[in-house]
Steps between C-alpha positions, in 0.01 A plus 500: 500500500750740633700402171193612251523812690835556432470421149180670415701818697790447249291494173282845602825723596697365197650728277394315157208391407349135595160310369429172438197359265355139462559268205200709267709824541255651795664722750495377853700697684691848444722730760510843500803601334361315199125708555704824497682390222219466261234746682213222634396416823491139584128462482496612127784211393423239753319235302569613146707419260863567467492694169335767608849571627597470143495740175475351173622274354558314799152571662349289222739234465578401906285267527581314177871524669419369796276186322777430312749469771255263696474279243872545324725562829658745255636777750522839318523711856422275792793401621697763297353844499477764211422881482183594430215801525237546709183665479395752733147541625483858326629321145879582526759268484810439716822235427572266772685159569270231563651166654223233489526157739303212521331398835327153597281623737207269693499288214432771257753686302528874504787760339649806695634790288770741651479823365807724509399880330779645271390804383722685715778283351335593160478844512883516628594336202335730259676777698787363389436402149395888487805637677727255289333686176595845648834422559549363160302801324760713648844311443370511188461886479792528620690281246352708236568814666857405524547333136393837371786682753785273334327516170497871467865508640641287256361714222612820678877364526486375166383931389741613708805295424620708195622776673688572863287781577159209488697253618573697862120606478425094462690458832346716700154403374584114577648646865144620573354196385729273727432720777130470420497113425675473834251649699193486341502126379715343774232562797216388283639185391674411792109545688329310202768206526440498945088503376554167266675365745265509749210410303678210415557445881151540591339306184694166589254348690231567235757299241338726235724428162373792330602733823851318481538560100385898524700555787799335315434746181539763790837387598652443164372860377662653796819348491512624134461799605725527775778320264436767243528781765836370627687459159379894437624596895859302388533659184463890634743373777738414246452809261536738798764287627418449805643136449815467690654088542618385887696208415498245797619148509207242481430101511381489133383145528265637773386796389382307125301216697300792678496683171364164340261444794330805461443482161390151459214608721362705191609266224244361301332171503761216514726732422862381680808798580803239456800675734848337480821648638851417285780499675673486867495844618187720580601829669405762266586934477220625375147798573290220582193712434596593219599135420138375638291775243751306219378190580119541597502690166644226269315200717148698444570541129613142476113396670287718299626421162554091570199313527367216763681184570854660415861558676683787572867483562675712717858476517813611676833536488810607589862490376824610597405858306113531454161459695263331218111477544315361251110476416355240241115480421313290202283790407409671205842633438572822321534587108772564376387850363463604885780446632677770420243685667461316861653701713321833385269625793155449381564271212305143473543193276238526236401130592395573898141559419256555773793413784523743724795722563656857433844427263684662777666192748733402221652837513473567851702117542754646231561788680540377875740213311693795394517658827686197673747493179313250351371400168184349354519170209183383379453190200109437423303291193133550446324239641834350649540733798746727659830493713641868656833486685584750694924514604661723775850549544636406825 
């Protein structure tokens, strides 16, 4: 007795929903979170049948469900549980989770439903799905606003070029418009990259795909941007020369495996970053930033123009009069007619397409090379790949 009191206690103060209904679908019992949940009270369900629970289709079919299972023992949701809607008692709908057992009962058989409401859970999600769109709408602004920036400077150094008098008025237009990129686009991305990444944080237990993939866009559009920003920050550093080398001695062995580890983690699918050190000693005189901008530079190039399911070497060595470090990729490679022209700030292969990038980390690599004393050797084929070296003095 005491024990039916406990239990009957437990079902009415429950936090989901609990009824039970007899073998023809009649309702025989119902607690109150469930009455609240769909707007009756108990002496309107109490001896009717389930579907009035139930919009359509589902309202018309239950009972051909429920005939089927008694004579089939197919289980479609007892046992396993499903999401469905519910119908209110003023005609809307809600979703829930409803987990369905099977009870022998007095020699009868009768089927409890447990009724879990997610339209909180719903509505969050949408939030997010909405919010997701927002941020996407304006990364994508933004990467238009800022192709248009580095269009419309290209064109005005390209005006300018044929005289010194445009070409000083070319700096000190690009001067604003590093000093402008840096503030104006640096805060905004670096708050739209900390707002996918907690979307992405708080849309993991949902294990929404389509969250994941927009959220993903997000990312990928924002470190294009920031990349772009960075090569155009390097290159005014360089012009104004603000660039000066501090040569220390480094463990070059270490400092590539980091180099390698960091930008595997951006490497495409099955795409492998091969490191292999030649030769006994590993001490090293070199800027290692510098060094590191060399490397990220010729490793990033060497991902986006190889495809999935390839290798990229990346080789050291040293000698008794030279630091070598070499980068080899099985990309597109570069014609022939280009070459000539690689190292020119701005300038692009006519066979990169759609791939993202501003012509300008070739140039900036060439340049820091040249600040250690060093020099720049590159062999390519179309279709075949490409190999840079890059050899320092010691």
């Amino acid at each position: 007795m005491e024990q039916g009191r406990l239990l009957n206690a437990i079902i009415d103060n429950a936090i989901d929903g609990i009824l039970t209904i007899d073998n023809k679908g009649v309702i025989e019992s119902i607690n109150p979170a469930a009455l609240k949940l769909f707007g009756y009270k108990q002496e309107e369900v109490l001896g009717r049948n389930i579907s009035v629970l139930m919009p359509e289709p589902d309202k018309s079919a239950h009972d051909g469900y429920l005939h089927r299972y008694q004579r089939t023992g197919e289980k479609r949701i007892i046992g396993i549980g499903r999401e469905v809607r519910g119908l209110r008692k003023d005609g809307s709908t809600f979703p829930f989770r409803l987990a369905v057992s099977e009870v022998q009962y007095l020699d009868r058989i009768i089927y409890t439903g447990f009724i879990h409401d997610l339209s909180k859970e719903k509505e969050a999600e949408e939030r997010l799905r909405e919010y997701a769109a927002e941020l996407e709408e304006l990364v994508e602004e933004r990467t238009r606003s800022l192709k248009k920036t580095v269009v419309a400077l290209k064109e005005a150094k390209e005006e300018v070029s044929l005289s010194l008098v445009k070409e000083k008025e070319l700096n000190q237009m690009k001067s604003r418009f590093v000093s402008m990129a840096s503030h104006e686009f640096r805060t905004p991305l670096s708050s739209v990259q900390l707002s996918a990444s907690l979307i992405e944080k708080y849309a993991q237990p949902f294990q929404n795909p389509n969250i994941s993939k927009h959220v993903g866009k997000i990312k990928n559009a924002v470190g294009n941007l920031t990349t772009i920003l960075n090569d155009f920050l390097s290159l005014e550093r360089l012009e104004a020369g603000n660039v000066e080398p501090t040569f220390s001695t480094f463990d070059v062995v270490k400092f590539s495996e980091e180099v390698t580890e960091e930008m595997q983690m951006i490497a495409k699918q099955d795409q492998n970053i091969i490191y292999q050190h030649t030769g006994i000693q590993s001490m090293v005189e070199l800027d290692q930033n510098l060094l590191r901008n060399c490397m990220i530079n010729l490793i990033s190039n060497a991902i986006k123009y190889s495809g999935e399911n390839t290798f990229i070497e990346f080789n050291t060595e040293i000698t008794d009069s030279e630091y070598f470090f070499m980068i080899k990729d099985n990309g597109i490679g570069i014609p022939l007619t280009d070459q000539v022209h690689l190292f020119e700030p701005f300038f692009r292969a006519n066979n990169t397409g759609s791939i993202p990038g501003t012509g300008l980390g070739l140039n900036i690599v060439l340049r820091y090379a040249t600040l250690m004393n060093g020099k720049v050797h590159f062999e390519s084929t179309i279709n075949k790949g490409t190999t840079f070296i890059l050899s320092f003095p010691k």
